[in-house]
C-alpha positions as CSV (number, residue, x, y, z in Angstrom):
1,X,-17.2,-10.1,8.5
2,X,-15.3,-13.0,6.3
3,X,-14.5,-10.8,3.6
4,X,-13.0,-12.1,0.3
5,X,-11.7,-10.6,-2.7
6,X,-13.6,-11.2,-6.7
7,X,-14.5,-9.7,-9.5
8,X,-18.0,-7.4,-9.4
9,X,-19.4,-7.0,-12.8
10,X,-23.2,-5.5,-12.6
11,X,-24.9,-8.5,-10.8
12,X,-22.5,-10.8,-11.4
13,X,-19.4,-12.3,-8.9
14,X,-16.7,-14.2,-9.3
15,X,-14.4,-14.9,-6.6
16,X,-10.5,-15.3,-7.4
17,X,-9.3,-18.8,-7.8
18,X,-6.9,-18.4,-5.1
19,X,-9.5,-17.2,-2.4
20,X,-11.7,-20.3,-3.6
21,X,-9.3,-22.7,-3.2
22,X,-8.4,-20.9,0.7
23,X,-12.3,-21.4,1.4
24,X,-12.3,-24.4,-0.1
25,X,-9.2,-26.7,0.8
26,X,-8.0,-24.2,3.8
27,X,-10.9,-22.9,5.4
28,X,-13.6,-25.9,5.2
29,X,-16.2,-23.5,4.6
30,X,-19.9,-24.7,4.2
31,X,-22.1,-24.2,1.8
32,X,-24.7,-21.3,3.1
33,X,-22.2,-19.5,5.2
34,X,-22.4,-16.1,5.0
35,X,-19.9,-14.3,3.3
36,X,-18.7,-10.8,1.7
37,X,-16.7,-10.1,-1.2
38,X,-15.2,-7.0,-2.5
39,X,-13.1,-5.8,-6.0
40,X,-10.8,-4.0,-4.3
41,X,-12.3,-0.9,-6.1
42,X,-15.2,-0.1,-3.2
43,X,-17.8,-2.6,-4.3
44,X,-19.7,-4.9,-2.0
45,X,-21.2,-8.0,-2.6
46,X,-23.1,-9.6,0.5
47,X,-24.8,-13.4,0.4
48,X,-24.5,-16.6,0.6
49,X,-21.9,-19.3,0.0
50,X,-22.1,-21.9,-2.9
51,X,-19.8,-25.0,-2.8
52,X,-19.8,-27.2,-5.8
53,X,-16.9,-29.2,-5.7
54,X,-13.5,-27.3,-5.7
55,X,-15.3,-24.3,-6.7
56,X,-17.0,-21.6,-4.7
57,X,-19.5,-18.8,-5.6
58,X,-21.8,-16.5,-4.4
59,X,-25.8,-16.3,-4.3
60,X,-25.8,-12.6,-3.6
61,X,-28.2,-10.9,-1.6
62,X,-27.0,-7.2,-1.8
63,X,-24.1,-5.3,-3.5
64,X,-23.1,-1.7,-2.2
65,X,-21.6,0.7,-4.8
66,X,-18.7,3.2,-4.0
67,X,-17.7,3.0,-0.6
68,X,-16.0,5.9,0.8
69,X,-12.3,5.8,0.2
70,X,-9.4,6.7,2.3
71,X,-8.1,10.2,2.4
72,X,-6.3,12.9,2.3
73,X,-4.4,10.0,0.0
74,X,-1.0,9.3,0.4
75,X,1.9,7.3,-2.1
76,X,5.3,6.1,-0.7
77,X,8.0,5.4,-2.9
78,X,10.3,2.6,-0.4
79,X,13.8,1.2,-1.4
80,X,13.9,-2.6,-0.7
81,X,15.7,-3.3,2.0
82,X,18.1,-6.5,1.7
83,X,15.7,-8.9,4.1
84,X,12.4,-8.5,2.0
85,X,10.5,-10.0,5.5
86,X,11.0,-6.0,6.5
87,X,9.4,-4.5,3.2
88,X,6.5,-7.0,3.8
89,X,6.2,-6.2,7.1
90,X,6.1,-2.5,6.0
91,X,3.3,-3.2,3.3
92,X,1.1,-4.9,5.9
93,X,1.4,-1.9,8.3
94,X,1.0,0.5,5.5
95,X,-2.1,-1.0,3.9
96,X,-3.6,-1.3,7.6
97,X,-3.4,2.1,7.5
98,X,-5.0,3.7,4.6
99,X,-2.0,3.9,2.4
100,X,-3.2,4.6,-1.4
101,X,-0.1,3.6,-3.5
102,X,2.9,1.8,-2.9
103,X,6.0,2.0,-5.5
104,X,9.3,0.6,-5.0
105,X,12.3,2.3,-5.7
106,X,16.0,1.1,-7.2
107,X,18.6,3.4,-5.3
108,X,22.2,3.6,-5.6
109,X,22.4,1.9,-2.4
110,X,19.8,-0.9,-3.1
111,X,21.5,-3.8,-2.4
112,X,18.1,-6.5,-3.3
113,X,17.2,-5.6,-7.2
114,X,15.2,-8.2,-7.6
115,X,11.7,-8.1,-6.0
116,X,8.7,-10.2,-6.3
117,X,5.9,-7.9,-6.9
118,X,3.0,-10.2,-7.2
119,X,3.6,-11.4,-3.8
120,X,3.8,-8.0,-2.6
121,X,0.4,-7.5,-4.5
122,X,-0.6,-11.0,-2.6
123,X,0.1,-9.5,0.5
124,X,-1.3,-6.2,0.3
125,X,-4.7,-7.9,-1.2
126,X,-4.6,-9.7,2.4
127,X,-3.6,-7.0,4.5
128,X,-6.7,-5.4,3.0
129,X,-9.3,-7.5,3.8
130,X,-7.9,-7.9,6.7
131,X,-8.3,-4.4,7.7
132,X,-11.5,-4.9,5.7
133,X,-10.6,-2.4,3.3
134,X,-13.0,-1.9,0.0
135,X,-10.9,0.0,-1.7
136,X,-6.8,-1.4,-2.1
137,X,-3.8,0.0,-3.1
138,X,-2.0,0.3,-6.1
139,X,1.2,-1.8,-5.7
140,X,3.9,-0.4,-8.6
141,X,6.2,-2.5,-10.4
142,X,9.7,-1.7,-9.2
143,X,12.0,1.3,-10.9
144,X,14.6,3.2,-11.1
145,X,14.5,6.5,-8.6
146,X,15.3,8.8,-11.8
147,X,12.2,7.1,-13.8
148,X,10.8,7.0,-11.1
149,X,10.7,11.2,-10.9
150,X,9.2,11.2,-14.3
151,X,5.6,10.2,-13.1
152,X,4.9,12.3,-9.9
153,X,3.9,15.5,-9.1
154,X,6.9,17.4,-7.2
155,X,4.6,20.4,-5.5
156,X,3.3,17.4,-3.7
157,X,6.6,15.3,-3.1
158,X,9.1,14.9,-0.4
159,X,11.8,12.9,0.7
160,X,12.8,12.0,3.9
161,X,16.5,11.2,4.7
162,X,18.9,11.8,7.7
163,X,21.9,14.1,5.7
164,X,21.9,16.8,8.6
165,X,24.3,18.6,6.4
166,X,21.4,18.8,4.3
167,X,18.4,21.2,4.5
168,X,15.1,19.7,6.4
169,X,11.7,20.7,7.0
170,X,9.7,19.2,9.6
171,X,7.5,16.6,8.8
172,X,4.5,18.8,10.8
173,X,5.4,21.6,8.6
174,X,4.1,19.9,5.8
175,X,0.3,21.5,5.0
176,X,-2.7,19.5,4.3
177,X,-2.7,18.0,0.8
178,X,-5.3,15.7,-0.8
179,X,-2.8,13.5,-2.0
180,X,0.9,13.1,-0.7
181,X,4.0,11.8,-2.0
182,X,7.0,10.3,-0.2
183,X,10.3,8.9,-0.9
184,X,12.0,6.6,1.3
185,X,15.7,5.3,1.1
186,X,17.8,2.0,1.5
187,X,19.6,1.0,4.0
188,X,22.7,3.3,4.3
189,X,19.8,6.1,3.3
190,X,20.1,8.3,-0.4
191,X,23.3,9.3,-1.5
192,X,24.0,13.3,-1.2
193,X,24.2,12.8,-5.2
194,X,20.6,11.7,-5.0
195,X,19.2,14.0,-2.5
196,X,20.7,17.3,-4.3
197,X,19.1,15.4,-7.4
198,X,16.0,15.2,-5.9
199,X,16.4,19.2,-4.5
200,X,17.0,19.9,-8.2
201,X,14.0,18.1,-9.0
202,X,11.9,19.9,-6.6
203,X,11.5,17.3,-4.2
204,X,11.3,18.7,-0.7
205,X,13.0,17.5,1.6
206,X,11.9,16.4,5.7
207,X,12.9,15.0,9.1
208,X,11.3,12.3,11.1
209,X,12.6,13.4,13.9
210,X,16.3,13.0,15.8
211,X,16.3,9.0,15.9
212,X,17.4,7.5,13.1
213,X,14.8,4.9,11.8
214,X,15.0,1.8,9.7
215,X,13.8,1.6,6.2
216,X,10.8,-0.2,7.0
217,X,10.1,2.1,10.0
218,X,10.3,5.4,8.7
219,X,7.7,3.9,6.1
220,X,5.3,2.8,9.2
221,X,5.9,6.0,10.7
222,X,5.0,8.3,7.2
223,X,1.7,5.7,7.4
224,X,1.0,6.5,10.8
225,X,1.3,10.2,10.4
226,X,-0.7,10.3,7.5
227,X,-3.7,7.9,9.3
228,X,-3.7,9.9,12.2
229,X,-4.5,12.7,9.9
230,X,-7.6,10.4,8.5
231,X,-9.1,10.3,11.7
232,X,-8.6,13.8,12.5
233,X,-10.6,14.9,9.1
């Protein structure tokens, strides 16, 4: 399937300027190819490719409404890790995978504050179709772990850190939850400040096990766990 990302509005589809000029300039694509585009919001649009020029359209043949979505749902909450290659590698993985909502988090231990969401957004659009995913992720703009708090529901919250001093549940301890919640540190992990915050808070706290994992990986990992529970549903 060459799946491509646009705007669905009733009968009508419009393809993003960038995927147009990908088909267009990158691809070489022919007029009359057969192609599918989705909104990202489990719509369908199936037909034929128009070329006029440097534009590209669609003569559609059949739109599907409402695809199925992913669940049970699940939102992490990352700190950026100083090489941003590892948080885009983490997005990729993530999206892959189901993953509903991504946010990213400011830490006291975040040493990169400044993070280019849109590409993130790019990324996870093309990770998406990809994985040829109807339905994409939210991608958050980035904040600050305390404002961060503000906006989530702590029954269904955790955070996973490697404090051992600190008291842990295990992460297949957790029950089944339509939609899940977690919170993943920096390199150099939370602060004990910010973990007894988050205990204060309500925020639940869990092992990944006796290895300690990167930023990046312990992200993959919550992804993985949480797919693995997709397919068992």
């Amino acid at each position: 399937m060459k799946l491509f990302y646009g705007e669905i509005e009733g009968n009508q589809v419009t393809i993003n300027d960038d995927e147009q000029q990908h088909m267009v300039k990158v691809l070489r694509m022919k007029d009359g190819e057969e192609i599918h585009v989705t909104d990202g919001k489990g719509n369908l649009a199936s037909g034929t490719l128009i070329i006029e020029g440097k534009k590209a359209g669609l003569k559609v043949s059949e739109i599907k409404r409402n695809a199925p979505d992913f669940n049970p749902k699940l939102h992490i909450a990352i700190a950026p890790t100083k090489n941003i290659d590892r948080i885009e590698f983490f997005v990729e993985k993530a999206v892959e995978m189901g993953i509903s909502e991504i946010s990213i988090i400011i830490t006291e231990k975040t040493e990169r504050k400044n993070i280019n969401i849109d590409k993130i957004r790019k990324q996870a659009i093309a990770a998406s179709k990809q994985s040829l995913r109807f339905h994409f992720p939210i991608i958050n703009d980035a904040v600050k772990l305390t404002d961060f708090l503000k906006n989530i529901d702590a029954e269904h919250a955790f955070v996973a850190h490697c404090h051992e001093n600190l008291e842990r549940i295990d992460l297949n301890a957790i029950p089944s939850m339509e939609q899940t919640t977690f919170l993943i540190g920096p390199e150099g992990d939370f602060s004990e400040k910010e973990i007894l915050f988050l205990s204060d808070n309500k925020i639940k706290a869990v092992s990944l096990g006796d290895q300690r994992l990167r930023t990046e990986t312990a992200g993959v990992f919550v992804a993985a766990w949480n797919y693995f529970k997709m397919m068992k549903g």
